[in-house]
PyMOL commands that place a pseudoatom at each C-alpha (Angstrom):
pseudoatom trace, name=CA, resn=UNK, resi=1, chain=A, elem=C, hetatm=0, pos=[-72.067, 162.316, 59.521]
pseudoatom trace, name=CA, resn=UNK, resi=2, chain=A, elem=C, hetatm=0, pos=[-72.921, 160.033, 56.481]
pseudoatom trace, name=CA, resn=UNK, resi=3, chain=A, elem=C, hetatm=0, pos=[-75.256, 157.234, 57.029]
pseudoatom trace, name=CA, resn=UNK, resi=4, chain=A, elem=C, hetatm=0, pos=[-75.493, 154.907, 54.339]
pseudoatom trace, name=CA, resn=UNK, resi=5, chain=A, elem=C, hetatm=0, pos=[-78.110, 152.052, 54.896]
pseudoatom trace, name=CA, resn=UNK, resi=6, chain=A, elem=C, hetatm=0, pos=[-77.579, 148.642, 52.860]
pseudoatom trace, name=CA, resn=UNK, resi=7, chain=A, elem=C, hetatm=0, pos=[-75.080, 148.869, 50.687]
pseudoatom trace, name=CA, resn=UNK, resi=8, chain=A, elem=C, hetatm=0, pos=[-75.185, 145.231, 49.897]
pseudoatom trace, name=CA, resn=UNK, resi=9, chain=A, elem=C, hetatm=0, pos=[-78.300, 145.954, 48.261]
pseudoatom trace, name=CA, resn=UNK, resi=10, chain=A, elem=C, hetatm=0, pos=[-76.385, 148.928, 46.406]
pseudoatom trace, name=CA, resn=UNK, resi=11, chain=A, elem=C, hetatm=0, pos=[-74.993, 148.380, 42.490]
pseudoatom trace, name=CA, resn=UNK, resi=12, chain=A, elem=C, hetatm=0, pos=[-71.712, 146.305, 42.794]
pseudoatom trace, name=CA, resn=UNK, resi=13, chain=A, elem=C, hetatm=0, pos=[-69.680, 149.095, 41.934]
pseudoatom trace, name=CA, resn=UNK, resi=14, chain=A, elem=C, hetatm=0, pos=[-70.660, 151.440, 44.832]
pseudoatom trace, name=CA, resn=UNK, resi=15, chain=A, elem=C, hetatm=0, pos=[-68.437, 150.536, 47.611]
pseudoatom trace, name=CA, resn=UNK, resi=16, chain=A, elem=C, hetatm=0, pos=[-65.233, 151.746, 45.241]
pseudoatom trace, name=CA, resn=UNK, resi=17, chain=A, elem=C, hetatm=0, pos=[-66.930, 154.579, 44.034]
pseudoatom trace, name=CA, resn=UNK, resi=18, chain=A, elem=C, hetatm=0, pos=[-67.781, 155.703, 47.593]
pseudoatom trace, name=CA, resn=UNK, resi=19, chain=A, elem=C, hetatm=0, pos=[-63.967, 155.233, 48.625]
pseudoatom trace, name=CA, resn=UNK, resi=20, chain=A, elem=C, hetatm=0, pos=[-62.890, 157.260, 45.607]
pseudoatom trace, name=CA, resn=UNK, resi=21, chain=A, elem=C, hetatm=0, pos=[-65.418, 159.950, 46.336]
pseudoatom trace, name=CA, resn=UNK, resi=22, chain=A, elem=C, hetatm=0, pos=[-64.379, 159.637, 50.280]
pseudoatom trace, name=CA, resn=UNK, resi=23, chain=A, elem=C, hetatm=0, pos=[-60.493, 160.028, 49.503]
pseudoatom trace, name=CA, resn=UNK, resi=24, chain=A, elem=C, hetatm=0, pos=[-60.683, 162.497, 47.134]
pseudoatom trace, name=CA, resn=UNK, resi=25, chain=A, elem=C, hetatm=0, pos=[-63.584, 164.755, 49.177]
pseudoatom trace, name=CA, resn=UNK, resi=26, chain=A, elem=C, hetatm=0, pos=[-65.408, 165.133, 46.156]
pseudoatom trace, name=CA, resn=UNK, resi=27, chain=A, elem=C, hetatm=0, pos=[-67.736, 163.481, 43.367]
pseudoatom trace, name=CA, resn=UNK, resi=28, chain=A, elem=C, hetatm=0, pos=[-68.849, 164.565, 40.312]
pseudoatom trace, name=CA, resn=UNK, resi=29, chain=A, elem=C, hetatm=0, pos=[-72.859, 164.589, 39.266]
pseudoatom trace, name=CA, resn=UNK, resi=30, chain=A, elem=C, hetatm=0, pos=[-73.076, 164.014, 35.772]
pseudoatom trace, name=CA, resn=UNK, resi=31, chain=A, elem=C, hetatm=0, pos=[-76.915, 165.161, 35.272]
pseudoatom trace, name=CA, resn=UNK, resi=32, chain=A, elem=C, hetatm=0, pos=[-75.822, 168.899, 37.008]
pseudoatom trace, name=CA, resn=UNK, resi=33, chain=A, elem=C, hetatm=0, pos=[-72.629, 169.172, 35.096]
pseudoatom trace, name=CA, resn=UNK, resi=34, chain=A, elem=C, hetatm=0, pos=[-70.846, 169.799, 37.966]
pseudoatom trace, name=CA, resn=UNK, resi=35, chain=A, elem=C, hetatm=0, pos=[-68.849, 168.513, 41.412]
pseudoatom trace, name=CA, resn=UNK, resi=36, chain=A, elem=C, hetatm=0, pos=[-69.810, 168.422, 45.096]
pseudoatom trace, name=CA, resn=UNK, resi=37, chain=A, elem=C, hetatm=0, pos=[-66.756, 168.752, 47.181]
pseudoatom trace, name=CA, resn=UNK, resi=38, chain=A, elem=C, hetatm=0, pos=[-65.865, 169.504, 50.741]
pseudoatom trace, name=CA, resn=UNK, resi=39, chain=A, elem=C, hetatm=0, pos=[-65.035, 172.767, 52.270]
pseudoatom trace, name=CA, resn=UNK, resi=40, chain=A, elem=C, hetatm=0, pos=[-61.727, 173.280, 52.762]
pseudoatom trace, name=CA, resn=UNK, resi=41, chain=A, elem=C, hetatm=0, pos=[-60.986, 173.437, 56.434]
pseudoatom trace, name=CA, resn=UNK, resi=42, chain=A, elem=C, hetatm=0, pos=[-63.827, 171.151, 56.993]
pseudoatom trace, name=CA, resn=UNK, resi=43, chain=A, elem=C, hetatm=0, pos=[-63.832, 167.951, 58.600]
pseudoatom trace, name=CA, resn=UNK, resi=44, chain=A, elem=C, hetatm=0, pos=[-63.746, 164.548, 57.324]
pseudoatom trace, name=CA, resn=UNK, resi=45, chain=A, elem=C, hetatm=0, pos=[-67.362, 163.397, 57.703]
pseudoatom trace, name=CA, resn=UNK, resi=46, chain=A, elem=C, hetatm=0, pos=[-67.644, 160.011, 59.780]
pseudoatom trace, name=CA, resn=UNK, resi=47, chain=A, elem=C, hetatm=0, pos=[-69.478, 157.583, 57.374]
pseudoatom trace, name=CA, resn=UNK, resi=48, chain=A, elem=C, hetatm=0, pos=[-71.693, 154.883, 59.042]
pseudoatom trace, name=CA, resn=UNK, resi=49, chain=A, elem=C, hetatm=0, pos=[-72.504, 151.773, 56.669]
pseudoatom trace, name=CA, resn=UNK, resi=50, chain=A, elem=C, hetatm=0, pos=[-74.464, 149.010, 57.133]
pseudoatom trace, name=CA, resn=UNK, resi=51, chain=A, elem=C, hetatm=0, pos=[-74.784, 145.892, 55.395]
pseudoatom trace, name=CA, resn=UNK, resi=52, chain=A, elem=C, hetatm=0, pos=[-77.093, 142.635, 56.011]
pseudoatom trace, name=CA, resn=UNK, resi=53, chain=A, elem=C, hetatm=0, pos=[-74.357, 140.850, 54.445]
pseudoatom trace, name=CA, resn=UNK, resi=54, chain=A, elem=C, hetatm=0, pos=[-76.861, 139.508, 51.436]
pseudoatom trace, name=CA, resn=UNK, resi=55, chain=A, elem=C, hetatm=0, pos=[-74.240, 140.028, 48.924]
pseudoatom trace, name=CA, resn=UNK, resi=56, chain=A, elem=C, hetatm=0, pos=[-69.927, 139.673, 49.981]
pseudoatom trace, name=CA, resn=UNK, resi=57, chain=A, elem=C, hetatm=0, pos=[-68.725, 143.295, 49.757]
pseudoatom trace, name=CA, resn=UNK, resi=58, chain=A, elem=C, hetatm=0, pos=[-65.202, 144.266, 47.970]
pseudoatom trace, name=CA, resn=UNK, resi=59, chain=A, elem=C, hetatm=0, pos=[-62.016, 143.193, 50.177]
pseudoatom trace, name=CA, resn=UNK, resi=60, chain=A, elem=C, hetatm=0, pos=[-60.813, 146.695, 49.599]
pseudoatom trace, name=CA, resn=UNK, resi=61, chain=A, elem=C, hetatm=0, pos=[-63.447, 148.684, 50.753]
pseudoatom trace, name=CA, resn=UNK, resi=62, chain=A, elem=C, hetatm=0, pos=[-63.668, 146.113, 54.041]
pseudoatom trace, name=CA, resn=UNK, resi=63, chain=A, elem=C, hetatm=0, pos=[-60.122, 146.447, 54.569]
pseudoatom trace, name=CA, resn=UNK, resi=64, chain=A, elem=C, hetatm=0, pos=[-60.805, 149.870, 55.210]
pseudoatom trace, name=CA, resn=UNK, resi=65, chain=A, elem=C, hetatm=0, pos=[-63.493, 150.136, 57.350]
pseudoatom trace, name=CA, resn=UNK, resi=66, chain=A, elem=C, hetatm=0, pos=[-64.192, 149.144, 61.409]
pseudoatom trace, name=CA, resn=UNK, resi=67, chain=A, elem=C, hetatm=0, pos=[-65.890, 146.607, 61.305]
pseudoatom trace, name=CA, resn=UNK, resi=68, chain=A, elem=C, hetatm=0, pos=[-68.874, 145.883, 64.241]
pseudoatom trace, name=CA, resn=UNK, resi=69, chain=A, elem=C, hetatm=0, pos=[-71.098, 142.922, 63.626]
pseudoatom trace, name=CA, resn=UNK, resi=70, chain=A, elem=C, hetatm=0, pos=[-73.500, 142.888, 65.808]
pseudoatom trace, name=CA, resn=UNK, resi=71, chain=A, elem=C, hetatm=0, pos=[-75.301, 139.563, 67.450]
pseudoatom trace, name=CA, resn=UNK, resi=72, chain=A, elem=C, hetatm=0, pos=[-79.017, 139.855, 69.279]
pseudoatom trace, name=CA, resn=UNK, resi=73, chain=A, elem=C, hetatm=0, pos=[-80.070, 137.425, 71.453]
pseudoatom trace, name=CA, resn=UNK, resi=74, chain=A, elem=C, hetatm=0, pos=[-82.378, 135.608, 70.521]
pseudoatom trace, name=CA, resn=UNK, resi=75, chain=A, elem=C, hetatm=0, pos=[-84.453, 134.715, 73.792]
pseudoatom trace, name=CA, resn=UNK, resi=76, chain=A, elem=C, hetatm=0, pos=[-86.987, 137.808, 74.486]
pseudoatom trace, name=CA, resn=UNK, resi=77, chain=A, elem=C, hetatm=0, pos=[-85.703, 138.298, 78.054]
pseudoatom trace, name=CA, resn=UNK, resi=78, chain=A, elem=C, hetatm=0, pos=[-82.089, 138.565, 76.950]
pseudoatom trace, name=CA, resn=UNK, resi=79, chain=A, elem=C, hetatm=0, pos=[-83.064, 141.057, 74.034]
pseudoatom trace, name=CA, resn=UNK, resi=80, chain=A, elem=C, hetatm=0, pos=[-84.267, 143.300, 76.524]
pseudoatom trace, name=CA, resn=UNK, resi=81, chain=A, elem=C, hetatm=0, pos=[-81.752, 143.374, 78.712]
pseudoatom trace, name=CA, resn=UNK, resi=82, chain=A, elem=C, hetatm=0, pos=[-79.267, 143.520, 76.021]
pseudoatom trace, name=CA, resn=UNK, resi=83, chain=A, elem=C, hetatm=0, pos=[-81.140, 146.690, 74.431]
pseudoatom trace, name=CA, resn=UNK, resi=84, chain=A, elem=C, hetatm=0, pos=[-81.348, 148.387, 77.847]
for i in range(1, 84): cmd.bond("trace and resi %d" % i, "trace and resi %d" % (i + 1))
show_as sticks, trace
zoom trace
C-alpha cells in the first residue's frame, strides 16, 4: 500500500509522473544512478491519494482514479455519530 498525502500541494507535474512510474512499475532516481522497480510476481500496490482540492488536479490522472469525496457534518452530534 502507497499512501500519498496532498498531492495538490505536490509540484504540478507529479500526478503524471506518478502514473508513469505506476504503469510502468518502476522510476528512476537520478541522485543514485539507478531504478526502483517492482518484483516480478509481485502485486500491484493499492495507492491511496488524497487531495484538499487547493489546486484542480490533471483530468488524466482523475480519470483514472476512484474517486471518494468525503462530506462531515458539520453539527457536533452528527460528527459523532457519523465517525462511530
Amino acid at each position: 500500500m502507497l499512501l500519498i498525502d496532498e498531492i495538490d500541494k505536490a509540484e504540478a507535474d507529479l500526478p503524471n509522473g506518478l502514473l508513469e512510474a505506476l504503469g510502468n512499475g518502476r522510476f528512476s532516481v537520478p541522485p543514485l544512478a539507478r531504478a526502483v522497480a517492482r518484483p516480478a510476481g509481485a502485486p500491484v500496490p493499492l495507492v491511496i491519494v488524497t487531495s484538499n482540492e487547493e489546486r484542480e488536479l490533471p483530468a488524466a490522472f482523475l480519470r483514472r482514479c476512484l474517486v471518494l469525496t468525503l462530506r462531515l457534518p458539520k453539527a457536533h452530534g452528527e460528527l459523532i455519530a457519523y465517525l462511530v
